[in-house]
C-alpha positions in Angstrom: 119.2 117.6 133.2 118.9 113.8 132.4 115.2 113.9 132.2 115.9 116.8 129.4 118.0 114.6 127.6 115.9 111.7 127.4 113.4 114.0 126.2 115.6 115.2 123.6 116.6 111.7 122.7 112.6 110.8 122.2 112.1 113.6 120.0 115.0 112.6 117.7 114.4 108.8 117.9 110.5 109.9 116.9 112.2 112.4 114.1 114.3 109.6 112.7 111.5 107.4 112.1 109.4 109.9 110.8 112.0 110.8 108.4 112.1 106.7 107.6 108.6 106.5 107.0 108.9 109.6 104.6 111.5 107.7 103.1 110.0 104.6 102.5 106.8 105.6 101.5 108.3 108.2 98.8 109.5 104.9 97.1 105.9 103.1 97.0 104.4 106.7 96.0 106.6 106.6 92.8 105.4 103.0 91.6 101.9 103.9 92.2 102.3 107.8 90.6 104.1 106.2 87.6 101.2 103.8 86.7 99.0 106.8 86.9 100.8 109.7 85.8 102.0 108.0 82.4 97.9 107.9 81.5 97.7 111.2 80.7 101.1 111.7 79.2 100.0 109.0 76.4 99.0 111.4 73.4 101.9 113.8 73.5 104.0 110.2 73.7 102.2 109.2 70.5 102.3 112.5 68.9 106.4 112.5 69.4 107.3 109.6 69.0 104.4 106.9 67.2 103.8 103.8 67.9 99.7 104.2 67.1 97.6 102.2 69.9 99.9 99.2 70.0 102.5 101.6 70.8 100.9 103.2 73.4 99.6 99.7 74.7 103.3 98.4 75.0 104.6 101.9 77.0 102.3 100.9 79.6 102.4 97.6 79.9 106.6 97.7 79.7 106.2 98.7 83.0 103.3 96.4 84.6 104.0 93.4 82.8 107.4 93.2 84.4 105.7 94.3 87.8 103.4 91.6 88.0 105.9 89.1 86.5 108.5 89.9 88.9 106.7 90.7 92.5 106.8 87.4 94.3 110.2 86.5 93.5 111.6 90.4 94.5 109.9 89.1 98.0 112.0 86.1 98.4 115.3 88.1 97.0 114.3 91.0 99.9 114.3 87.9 102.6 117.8 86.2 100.8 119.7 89.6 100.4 118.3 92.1 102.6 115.5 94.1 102.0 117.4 97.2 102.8 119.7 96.4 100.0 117.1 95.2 97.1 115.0 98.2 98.3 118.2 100.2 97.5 118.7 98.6 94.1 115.0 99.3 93.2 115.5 102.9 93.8 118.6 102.9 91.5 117.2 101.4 89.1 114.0 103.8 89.4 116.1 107.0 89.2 118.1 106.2 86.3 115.5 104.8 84.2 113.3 107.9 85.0 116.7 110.3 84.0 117.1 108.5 80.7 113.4 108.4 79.7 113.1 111.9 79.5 116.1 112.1 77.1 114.8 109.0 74.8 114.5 109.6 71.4 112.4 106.2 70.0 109.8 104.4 70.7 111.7 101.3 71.6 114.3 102.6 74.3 111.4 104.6 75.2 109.5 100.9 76.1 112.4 99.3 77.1 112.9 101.7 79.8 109.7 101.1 81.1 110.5 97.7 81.8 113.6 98.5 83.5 111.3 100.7 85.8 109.1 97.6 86.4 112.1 95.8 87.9 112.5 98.7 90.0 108.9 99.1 91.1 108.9 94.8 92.0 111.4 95.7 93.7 110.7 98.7 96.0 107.2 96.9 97.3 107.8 94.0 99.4 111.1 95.4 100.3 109.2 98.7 101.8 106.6 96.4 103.3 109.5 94.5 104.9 111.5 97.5 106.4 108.2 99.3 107.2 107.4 96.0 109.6 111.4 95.5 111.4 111.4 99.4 112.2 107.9 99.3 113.7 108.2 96.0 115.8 105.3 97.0 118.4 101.8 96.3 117.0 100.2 99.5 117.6 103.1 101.6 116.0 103.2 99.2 112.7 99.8 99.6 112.2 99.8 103.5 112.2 102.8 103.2 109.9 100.9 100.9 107.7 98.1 102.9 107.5 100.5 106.1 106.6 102.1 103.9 103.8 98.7 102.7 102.5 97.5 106.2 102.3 100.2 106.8 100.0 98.4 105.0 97.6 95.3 106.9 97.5 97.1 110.1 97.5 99.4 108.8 94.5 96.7 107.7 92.9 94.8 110.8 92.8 97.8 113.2 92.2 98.8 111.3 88.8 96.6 112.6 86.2 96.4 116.1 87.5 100.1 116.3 88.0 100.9 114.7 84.6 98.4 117.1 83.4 100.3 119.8 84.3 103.6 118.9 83.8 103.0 117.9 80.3 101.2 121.1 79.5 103.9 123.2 81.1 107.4 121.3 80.5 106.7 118.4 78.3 105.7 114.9 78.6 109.5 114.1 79.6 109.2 116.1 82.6 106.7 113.3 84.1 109.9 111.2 84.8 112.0 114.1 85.9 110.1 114.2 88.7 111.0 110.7 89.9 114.6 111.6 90.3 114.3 113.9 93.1 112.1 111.9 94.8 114.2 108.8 94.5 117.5 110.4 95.5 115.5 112.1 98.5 114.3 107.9 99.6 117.6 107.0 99.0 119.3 109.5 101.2 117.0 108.2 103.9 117.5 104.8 103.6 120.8 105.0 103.3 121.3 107.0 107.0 118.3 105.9 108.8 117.1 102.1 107.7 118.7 99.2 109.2 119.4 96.3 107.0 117.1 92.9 107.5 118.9 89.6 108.6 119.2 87.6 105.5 117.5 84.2 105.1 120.1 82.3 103.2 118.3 79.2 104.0 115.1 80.4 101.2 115.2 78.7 98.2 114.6 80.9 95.0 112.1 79.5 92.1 114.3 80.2 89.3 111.5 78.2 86.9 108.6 79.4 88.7 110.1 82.7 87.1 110.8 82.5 83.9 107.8 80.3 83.1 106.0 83.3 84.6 107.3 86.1 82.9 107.1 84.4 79.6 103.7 83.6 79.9 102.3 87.2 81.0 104.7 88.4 78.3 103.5 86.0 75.4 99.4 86.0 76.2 100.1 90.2 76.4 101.7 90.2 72.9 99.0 88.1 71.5 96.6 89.8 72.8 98.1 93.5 71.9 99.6 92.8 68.4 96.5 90.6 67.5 95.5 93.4 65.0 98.7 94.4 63.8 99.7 90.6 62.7 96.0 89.0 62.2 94.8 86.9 64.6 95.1 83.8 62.9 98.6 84.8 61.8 101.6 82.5 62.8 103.3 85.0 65.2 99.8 85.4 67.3 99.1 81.6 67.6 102.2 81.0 68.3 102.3 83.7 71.4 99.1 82.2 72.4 100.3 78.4 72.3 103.8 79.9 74.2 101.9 81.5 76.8 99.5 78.2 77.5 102.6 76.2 78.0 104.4 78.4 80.0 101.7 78.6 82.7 101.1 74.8 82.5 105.1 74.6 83.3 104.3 77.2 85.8 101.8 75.0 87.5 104.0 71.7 87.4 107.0 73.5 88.6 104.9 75.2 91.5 102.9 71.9 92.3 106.6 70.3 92.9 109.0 72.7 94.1 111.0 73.2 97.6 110.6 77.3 97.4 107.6 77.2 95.2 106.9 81.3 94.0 103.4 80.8 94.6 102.2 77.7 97.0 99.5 76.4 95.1 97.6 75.1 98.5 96.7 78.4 98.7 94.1 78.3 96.2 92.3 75.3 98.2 90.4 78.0 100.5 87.6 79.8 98.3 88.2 82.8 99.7 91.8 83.1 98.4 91.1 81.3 95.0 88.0 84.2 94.5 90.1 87.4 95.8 92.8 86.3 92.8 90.5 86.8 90.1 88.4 89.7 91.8 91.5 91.3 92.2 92.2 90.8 88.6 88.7 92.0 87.6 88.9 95.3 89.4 92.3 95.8 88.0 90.9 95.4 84.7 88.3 98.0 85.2 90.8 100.5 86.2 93.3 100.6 84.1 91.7 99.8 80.9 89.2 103.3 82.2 92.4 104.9 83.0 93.8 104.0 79.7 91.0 105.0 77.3 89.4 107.8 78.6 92.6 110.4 78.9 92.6 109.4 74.8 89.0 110.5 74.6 89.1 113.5 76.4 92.5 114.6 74.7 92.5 113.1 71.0 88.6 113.1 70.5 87.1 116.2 72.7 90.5 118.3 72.3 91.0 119.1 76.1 94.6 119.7 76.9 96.7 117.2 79.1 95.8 119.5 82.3 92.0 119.5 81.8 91.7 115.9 80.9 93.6 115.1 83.9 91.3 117.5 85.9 88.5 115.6 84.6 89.5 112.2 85.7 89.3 113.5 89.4 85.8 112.7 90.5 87.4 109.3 89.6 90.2 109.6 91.8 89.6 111.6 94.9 87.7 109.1 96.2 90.4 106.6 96.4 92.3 109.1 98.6 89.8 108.8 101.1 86.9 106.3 100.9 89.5 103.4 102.4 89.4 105.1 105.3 85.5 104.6 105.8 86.0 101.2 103.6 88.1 99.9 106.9 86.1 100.9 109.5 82.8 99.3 107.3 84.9 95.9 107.0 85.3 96.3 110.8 82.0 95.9 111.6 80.5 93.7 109.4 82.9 92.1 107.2 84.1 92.3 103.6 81.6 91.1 101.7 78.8 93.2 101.2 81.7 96.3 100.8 83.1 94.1 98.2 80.6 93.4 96.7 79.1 96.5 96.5 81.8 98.4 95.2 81.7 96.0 92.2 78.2 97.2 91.6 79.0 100.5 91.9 81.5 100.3 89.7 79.9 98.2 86.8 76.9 101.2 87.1 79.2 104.0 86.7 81.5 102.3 83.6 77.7 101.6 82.3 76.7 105.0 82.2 80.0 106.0 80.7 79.0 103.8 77.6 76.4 106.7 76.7 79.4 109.6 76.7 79.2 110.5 73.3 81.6 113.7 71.5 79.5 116.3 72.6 77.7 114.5 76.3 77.5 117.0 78.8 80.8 116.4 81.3 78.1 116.5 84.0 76.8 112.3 82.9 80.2 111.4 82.7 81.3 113.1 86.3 78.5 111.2 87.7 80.0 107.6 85.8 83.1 108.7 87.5 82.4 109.0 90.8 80.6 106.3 91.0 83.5 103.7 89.6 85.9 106.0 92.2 83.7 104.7 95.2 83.5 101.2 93.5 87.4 101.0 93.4 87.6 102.5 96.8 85.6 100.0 98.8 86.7 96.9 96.9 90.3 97.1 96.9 90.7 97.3 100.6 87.6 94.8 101.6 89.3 92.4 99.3 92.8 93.1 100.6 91.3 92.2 104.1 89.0 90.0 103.6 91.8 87.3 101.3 94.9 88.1 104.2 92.4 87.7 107.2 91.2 84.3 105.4 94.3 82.8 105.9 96.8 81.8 108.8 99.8 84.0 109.8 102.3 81.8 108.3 100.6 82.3 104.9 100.3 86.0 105.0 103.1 86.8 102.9 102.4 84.2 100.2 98.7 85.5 99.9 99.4 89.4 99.7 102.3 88.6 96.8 100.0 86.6 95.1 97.1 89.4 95.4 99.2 92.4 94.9 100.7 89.6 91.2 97.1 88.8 90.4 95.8 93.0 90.1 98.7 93.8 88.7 98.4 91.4 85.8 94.6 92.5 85.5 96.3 96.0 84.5 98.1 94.5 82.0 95.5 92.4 80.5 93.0 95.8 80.8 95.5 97.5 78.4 96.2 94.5 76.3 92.4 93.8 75.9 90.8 97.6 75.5 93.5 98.3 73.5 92.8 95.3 70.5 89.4 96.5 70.8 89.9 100.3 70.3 92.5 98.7 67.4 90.1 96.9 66.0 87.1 98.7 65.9 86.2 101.4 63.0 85.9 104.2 64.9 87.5 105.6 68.5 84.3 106.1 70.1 82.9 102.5 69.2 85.7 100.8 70.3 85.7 103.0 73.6 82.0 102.1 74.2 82.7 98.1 73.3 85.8 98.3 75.9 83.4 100.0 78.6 80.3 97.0 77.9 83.1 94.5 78.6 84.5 96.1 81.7 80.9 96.4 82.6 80.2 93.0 82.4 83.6 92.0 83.8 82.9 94.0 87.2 79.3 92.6 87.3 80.7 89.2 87.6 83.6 90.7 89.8 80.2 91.5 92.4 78.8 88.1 91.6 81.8 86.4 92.6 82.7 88.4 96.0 78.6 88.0 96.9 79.3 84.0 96.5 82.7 82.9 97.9 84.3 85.8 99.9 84.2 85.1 103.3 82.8 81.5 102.6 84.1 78.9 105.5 85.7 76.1 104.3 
């Protein structure tokens, strides 16, 4: 009898944290679906409610600006209030946002929601990261967990386009974000009956500064850099982003150099691996999302697929990145980040090369093949660098690093929107601008493999 009780007690205590893990991970599978889904969703956004390509530049980057700008600091909030209870206010924030963007009417509550949904998607992050690790305390179970929760991001990834495909086909871009709610109120449920909240770390100081400067630099540099057509660059408004945005970071640096709580400990940057996996993280980024960015407008606006094809057609891109990590790991295993690195850089800069050739009427076959390729690319940097910048580094310094990685890619996605998107602006027809954006994405992955070749994994 007692021995059937404990068994029964096993299988609900493995059931609850199953559930948990469901839980946590739905909230890191909506951040990473709505930077993905959204791509796809971009014409019929346009077509409703306008905006041109500075519009459409500004509904994405609404969201990632504010995700990059706020991710460190919703780390230190998780360890000062609980991460159980930002994680909870992330989720809030998530579901609402997504309700009220599919009943948005202009262009400018449309963007502003966005933002509000970057707030939420800082938030839901570190705060996952964090319960994930205090409900898994033995090293064996964490790591399994961890690798579920990763896998999320492959999978979300992957699922975006096709699933925004279809729902904007069948129900309307607004359904996109209807499909958040659900999802939220299910990882809410969870966490409200199954995670335990964190101790709190009053003690941990919060860079108020290091903030704001932030923020208003990634916001300033992305309005120059977006509205550069619209105003001329040698307008007033644009020089004076660009001026706002180079003092804000050099306040950024002063304030970090001298702080108690510094947002990002500059020391960091003293070991070349680190310093290199910030700005290949940043490259990669760029890649991406300025590829994810241009090509649903090509397929849609300029070779007249509907939302469901074009998102079918991104696939060979995105498949890979549900599964290639796997192998990517077990590669890094045996002999180092590096070469993997580096390699999917030049795998990537190959395939975006042999995109430049896709013309109107190019047969869909050259363009599966640039595709794939840049899918594997993506797929065995991402995780080589991820291992090869936390392993460089000592325990204590863990968190700081992956905040600072995980802040660096993100604002590569914005600056891959912001900069593809004044080129397309600016150039005097679609396709030319799409083939100057893929040259410099070419060029900027080529020096991405250049760099991981030279300093990852260097000993200092």
């Amino acid at each position: 009898m007692e021995k059937a009780m404990q068994v029964k007690s096993i299988g609900r205590g493995k059931l609850a944290k199953g559930l948990l893990l469901l839980g946590l991970s739905l909230g890191y599978f909506m951040v990473l679906l709505d930077m993905t889904v959204v791509s796809v969703a971009l014409p019929a956004i346009r077509a409703e409610l306008g905006g041109g390509i500075s519009g459409l530049q500004w509904v994405v980057n609404a969201y990632t600006i504010v995700f990059a700008g706020l991710l460190l600091s919703m780390g230190a909030l998780a360890d000062r209030l609980g991460a159980k209870r930002v994680y909870t206010v992330g989720l809030f924030l998530f579901l609402a946002a997504s309700a009220i963007s599919a009943a948005v009417s202009t262009l400018g509550a449309f963007i502003a929601l966005r933002a509000i949904l970057g707030i939420g998607g800082a938030a839901l992050m570190p705060a996952s990261l964090t319960l994930l690790a205090h409900a898994y305390p033995a090293p064996i179970e964490r790591a399994r967990a961890l690798g579920i929760w990763a896998a999320v991001t492959g999978a979300a990834m992957a699922a975006g386009p096709v699933v925004g495909g279809v729902l904007v086909d069948s129900f309307g871009w607004r359904s996109i974000f209807l499909i958040n709610v659900p999802l939220a109120g299910i990882s809410l449920l969870m966490t409200f009956l199954l995670v335990r909240e964190t101790d709190r770390k009053t003690w941990k100081g919060f860079d108020l500064w290091g903030q704001i400067t932030a923020i208003v630099a990634i916001t300033a540099l992305s309005f120059g850099l977006m509205e550069g057509e619209t105003y001329g660059w040698n307008s007033p408004v644009i020089i004076t982003a660009f001026s706002l945005a180079l003092l804000s970071a050099i306040i950024f640096l002063i304030v970090e150099a001298h702080g108690k709580s510094p947002l990002l400990p500059l020391r960091i940057f003293r070991n070349a691996t680190v310093s290199a996996g910030m700005l290949a993280g940043m490259a990669i980024n760029i890649g991406l999302s300025g590829i994810l960015f241009i090509l649903p407008l090509f397929f849609q606006q300029t070779r007249g697929l509907t939302a469901h094809i074009a998102g079918l057609a991104l696939l060979p891109m995105m498949i890979p990145l549900a599964f290639n990590p796997i192998l990517t790991g077990r590669i890094v295993g045996r002999i180092g980040a590096r070469i993997p690195m580096t390699a999917g850089f030049v795998l990537g800069a190959a395939g975006t090369l042999l995109l430049v050739r896709t013309e109107v009427n190019t047969s869909y076959v050259m363009t599966m093949v640039g595709l794939l390729l840049i899918g594997f690319g993506v797929s065995f940097t991402i995780p080589s660098l991820m291992a090869a910048v936390i392993s460089s580094v000592p325990k204590e310094q863990t968190g700081s690093v992956s905040g600072a990685l995980n802040s660096s890619r993100q604002l590569g996605a914005t600056l891959g929107v912001a900069i593809l998107g004044s080129i397309l602006s600016g150039s005097k027809s679609f396709i030319a601008g799409m083939h100057m954006s893929l040259i410099v994405i070419t060029i900027i992955l080529f020096g991405g493999s250049l760099l991981s070749y030279v300093f990852i994994g260097r000993k200092q």
